[in-house]
C-alpha positions in Angstrom: 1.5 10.5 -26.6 3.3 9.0 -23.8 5.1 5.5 -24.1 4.5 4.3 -20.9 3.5 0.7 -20.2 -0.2 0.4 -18.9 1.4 -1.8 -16.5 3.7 0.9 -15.3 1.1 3.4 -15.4 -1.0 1.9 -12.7 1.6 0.6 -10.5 2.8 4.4 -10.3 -0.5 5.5 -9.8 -1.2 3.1 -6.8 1.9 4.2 -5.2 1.2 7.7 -5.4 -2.1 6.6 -3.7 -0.3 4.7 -1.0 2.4 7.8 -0.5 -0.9 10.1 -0.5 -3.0 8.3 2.2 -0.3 7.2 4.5 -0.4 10.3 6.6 -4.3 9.7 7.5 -3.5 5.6 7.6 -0.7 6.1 10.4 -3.2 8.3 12.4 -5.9 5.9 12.1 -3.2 2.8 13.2 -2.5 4.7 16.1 1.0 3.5 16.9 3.1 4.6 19.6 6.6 5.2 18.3 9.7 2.7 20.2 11.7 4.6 22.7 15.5 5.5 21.5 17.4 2.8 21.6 14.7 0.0 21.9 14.0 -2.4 18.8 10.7 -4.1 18.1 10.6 -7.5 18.7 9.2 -9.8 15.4 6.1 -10.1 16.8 5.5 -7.0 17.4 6.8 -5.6 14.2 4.1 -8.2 12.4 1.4 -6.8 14.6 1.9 -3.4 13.5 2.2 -4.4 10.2 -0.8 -6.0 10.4 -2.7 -3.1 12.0 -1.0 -0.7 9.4 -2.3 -3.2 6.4 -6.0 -2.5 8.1 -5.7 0.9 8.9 -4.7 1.3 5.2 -8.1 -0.3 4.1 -10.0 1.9 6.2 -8.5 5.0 4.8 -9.1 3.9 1.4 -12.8 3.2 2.0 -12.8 6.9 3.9 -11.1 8.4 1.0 -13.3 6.9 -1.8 -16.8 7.7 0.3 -15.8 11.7 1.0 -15.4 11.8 -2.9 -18.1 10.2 -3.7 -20.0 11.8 -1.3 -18.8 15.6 -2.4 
């Protein structure tokens, strides 16, 4: 039997989640990469952190329906 915290247990298992969906949540942000040598402003990085945090969302609720669905 393991001694892992329950607390530690889930936190690893919602990372591995994140790590796992973040392919299909950076297609579904649709982000243009920066050109070499140009830096995002603030703004803009918060903007595309906010459309990342969304994009996230969506690909859970995608994620969850297909198995649910199956």
């Amino acid at each position: 039997m393991s001694n892992v915290d329950p607390a530690v247990a889930e936190q690893q298992r919602r990372y591995r989640e994140f790590l796992d969906l973040l392919p299909l949540t950076l297609a579904l942000a649709g982000l243009p990469t920066s050109d070499i040598g140009k830096y995002f402003t603030e703004e803009q990085v918060e903007g595309r952190g906010f459309t990342i945090r969304h994009a996230y969302k969506m690909a859970r609720q995608l994620a969850r329906e297909s198995i649910t669905r199956s």
